[in-house]
N, C-alpha and C positions, 0 to 999 in steps of 0.2 A: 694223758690219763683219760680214762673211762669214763663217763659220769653212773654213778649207781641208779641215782632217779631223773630223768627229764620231763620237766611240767612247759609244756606251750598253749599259750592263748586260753590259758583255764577262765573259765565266765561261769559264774552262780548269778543264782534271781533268786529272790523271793517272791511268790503270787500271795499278795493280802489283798483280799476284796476283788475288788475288778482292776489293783494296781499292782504293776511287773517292778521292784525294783532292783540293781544291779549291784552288786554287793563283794562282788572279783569281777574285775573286768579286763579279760584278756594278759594275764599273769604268766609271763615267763622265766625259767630258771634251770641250772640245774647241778644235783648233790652230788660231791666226791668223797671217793674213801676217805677220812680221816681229816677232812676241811668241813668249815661251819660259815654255811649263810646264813646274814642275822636281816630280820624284816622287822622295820622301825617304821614310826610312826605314831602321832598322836592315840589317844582312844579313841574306836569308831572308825579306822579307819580302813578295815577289812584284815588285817592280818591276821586274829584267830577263824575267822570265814575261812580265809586262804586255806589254812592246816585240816580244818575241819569240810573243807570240799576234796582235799586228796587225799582224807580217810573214807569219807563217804560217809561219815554218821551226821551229818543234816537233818533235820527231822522233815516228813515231805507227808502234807504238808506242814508249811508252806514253801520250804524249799523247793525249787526247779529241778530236774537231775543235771549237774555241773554239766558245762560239754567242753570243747578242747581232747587236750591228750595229756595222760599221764604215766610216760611210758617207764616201766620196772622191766629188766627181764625179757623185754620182747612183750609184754600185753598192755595196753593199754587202760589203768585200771577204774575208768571209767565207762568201760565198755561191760566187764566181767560181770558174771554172775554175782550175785551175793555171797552165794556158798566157798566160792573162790575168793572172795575178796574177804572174806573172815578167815581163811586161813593165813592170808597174809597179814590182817591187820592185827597188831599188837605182838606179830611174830617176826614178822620181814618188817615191817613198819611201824614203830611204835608213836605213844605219844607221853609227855607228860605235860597233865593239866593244870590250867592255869591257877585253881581252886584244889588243893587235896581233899577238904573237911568235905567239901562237896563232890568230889570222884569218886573219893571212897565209901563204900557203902556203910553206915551206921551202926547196922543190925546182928553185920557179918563180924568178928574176931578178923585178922588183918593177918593170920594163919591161911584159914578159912577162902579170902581172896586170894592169896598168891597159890594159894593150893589149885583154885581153880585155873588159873593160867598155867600151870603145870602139866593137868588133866588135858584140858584145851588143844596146848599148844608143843608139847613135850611127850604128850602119849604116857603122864608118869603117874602112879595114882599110890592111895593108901603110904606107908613110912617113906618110899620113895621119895614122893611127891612131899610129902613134909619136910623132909632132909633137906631137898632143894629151893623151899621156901626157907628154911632157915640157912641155906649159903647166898640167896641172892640178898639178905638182911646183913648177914656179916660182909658180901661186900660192898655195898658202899656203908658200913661202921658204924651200924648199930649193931653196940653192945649186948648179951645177955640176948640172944636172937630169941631163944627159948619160950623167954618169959614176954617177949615182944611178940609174938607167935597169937597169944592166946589174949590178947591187946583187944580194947574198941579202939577205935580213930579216937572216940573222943579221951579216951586215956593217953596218950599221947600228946609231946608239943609239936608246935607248928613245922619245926625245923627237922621234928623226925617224920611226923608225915609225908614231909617231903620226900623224905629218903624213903620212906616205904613207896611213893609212887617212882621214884628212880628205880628202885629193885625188880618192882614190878613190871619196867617198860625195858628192861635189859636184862630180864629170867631168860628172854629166847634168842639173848646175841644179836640184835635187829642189826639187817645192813641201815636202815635210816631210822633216826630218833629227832623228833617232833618234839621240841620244847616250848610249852607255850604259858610264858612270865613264869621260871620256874622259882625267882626269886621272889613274887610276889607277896607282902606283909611280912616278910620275913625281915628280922633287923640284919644289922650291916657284918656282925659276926657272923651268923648262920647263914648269910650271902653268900659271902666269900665262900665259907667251907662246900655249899652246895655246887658253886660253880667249878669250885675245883675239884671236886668229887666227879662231876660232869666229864673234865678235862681231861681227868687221868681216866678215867673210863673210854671217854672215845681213844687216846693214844692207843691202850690196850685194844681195844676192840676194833679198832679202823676205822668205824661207823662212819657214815656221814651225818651231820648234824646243822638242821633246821632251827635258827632259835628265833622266837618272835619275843620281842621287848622295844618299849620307850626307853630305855635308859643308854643313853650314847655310852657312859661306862662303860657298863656290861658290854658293848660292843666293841668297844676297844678294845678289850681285855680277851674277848671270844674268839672274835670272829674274822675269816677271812675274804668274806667279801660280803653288801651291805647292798640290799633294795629296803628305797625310801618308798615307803606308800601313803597315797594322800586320796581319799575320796574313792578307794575302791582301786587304783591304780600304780603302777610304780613308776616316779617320777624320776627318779634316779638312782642306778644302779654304778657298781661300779667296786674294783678292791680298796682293802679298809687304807691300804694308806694314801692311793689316790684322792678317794672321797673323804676322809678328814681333812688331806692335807689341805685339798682346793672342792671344798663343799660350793656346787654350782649354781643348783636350784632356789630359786628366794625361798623357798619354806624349807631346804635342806640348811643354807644359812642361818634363816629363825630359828631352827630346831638347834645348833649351835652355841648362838648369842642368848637363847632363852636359860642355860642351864650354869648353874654356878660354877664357878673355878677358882684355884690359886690362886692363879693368877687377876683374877679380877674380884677379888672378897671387898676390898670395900667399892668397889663400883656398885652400877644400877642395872638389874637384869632386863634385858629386852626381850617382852614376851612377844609373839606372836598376836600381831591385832584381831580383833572378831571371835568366832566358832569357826569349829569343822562342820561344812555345811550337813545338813540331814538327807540320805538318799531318795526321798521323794524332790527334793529343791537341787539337784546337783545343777550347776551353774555349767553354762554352753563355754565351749572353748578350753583354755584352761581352767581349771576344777579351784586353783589358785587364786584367780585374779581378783576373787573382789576382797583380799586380804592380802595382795601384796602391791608392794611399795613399787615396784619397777612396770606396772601392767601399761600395756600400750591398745588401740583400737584391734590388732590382730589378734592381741590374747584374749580377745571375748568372744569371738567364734570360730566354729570348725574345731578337726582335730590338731593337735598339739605333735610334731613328730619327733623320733628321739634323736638331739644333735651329740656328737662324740665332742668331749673336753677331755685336750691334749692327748691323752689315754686311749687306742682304740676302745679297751672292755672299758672304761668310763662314760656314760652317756647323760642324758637331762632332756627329759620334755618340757623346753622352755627355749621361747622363740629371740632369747637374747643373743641365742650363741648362734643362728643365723648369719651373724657374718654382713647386716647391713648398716648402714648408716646413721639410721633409726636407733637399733637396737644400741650401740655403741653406745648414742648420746643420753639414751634412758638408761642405760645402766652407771653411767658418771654423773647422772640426777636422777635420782630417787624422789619420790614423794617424802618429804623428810616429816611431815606427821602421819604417815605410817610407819615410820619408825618411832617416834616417841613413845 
């Protein structure tokens, strides 16, 4: 199969002051018809960056302009014009944000917005154009489209906002949709119902589908294949049931052991020791080691390369799976209070 979008070695900076810091660093991927990559990771740790360097709405500054390649179509859309990359964006490429109350503008009726992505992106204007904001409202199921039409944001709950930002990033049939935490504040009803709103959406539509979340759930549940980012990077990639089955990375592990289950309700959850470091302090070598239990003197300098577990598409930048004698003996001893 084709891939719709191919991202290689994508790299964002921020310039604050007289300091460069690195915020994607070298992020590769890439999106199929009707399959969903999910990018996990703590907070902070570059996955709305990610989404937001291959829209190109970074604000600059102090953004850098991203480099790498982001190829759609034959263009690279890090290269293009602006005038060119707004026609794609929100049209060929959508996104939906991680905040509604905040996406959506306040002042505007939630008519009024989608009318204008119609005008935009659709060439459709005057009863047209209203018609078709009220069928991208009844489809993902908000009732009484009408009177939804003529709505603030802040008349609305959280769970229909939602849905007003899904309507509005699937008005122009995008080949790729950008989801970034679209379950976020929402409760565990309104969850479910948005992601399976999502679900049958992409079947119908083909799309390809980007989802960035912390929530290993949600990923189970979505997604067909999973980069783990930690520090600006993605430390393990690999499909969803390879990397559930045999999670490699000690911080894909912790991200595992940290999160409640059935199966372990009355156990004690194992968090993840320390922070996520801050991008001006990113630590030499692996970006892990000074919070994980298995580091040895190699994992503190240099770069980190990516070894294949058992899975060719399974990989892990983590120098255990080396293959030496070393590594062996430190992964059947662990630092065991860094696991406490």
């Amino acid at each position: 199969m084709k891939p719709i979008l191919i991202v290689r070695d994508l790299t964002t900076r921020l310039k604050i002051g007289q300091d460069i810091w690195t915020i994607v660093d070298h992020i590769g991927f890439s999106l199929y018809s009707g399959k969903t990559l999910a990018l996990v990771g703590e907070s902070g740790c570059g996955k709305s960056m990610t989404a937001l360097s291959l829209m190109r709405i970074l604000p600059r500054p102090p953004a850098l302009p991203p480099t790498g390649e982001v190829l759609y179509q034959g263009n690279n859309l890090l290269t293009i014009s602006e005038k060119e990359m707004r026609r794609i964006r929100g049209a060929k490429i959508a996104m939906i944000f991680q905040d509604p109350m905040s996406a959506l503008n306040p002042v505007y009726t939630i008519g009024s917005q989608l009318v204008e992505v119609a005008e935009l992106h659709l060439g459709l204007y005057g009863a047209a154009a209203w018609d078709r904001a009220g069928e991208a409202l009844e489809a993902v199921g908000i009732p009484a489209s009408e009177e939804r039409l003529k709505a603030y944001p802040h008349q609305l709950s959280g769970g229909l906002k939602q849905r007003v930002m899904i309507a509005m990033a699937l008005m122009c049939e995008p080949d790729v949709l950008i989801a970034d935490e679209p379950t976020t504040a929402l409760d565990v009803t309104i969850q479910a119902q948005v992601l399976e709103l999502i679900r049958s959406l992409q079947r119908k539509n083909g799309m390809a589908l980007l989802l960035i979340t912390h929530d290993m759930g949600v990923v189970a549940e979505m997604a067909d294949d999973v980069i783990v980012m930690y520090v600006a990077q993605g430390i393990e990639r690999g499909e969803i049931e390879h990397l559930f089955e045999n999670p490699a990375h000690p911080y894909t592990i912790g991200l595992f052991r940290s999160r409640p289950s059935l199966e372990n309700r009355r156990g004690k959850l194992q968090p993840i020791p320390g922070q996520v470091p801050h991008f001006r302090h990113i630590p030499s070598g692996c970006r892990f080691h000074p919070r994980c239990p298995y580091v040895m003197a190699k994992c503190r300098h240099g770069p980190v390369p990516d070894f294949v577990i058992q899975h060719p598409s399974h990989v892990a930048k983590c120098w255990l799976y080396d293959g030496s004698k070393e590594s062996q003996e430190r992964w059947e001893h662990p630092d065991e209070k860094k696991n406490d």
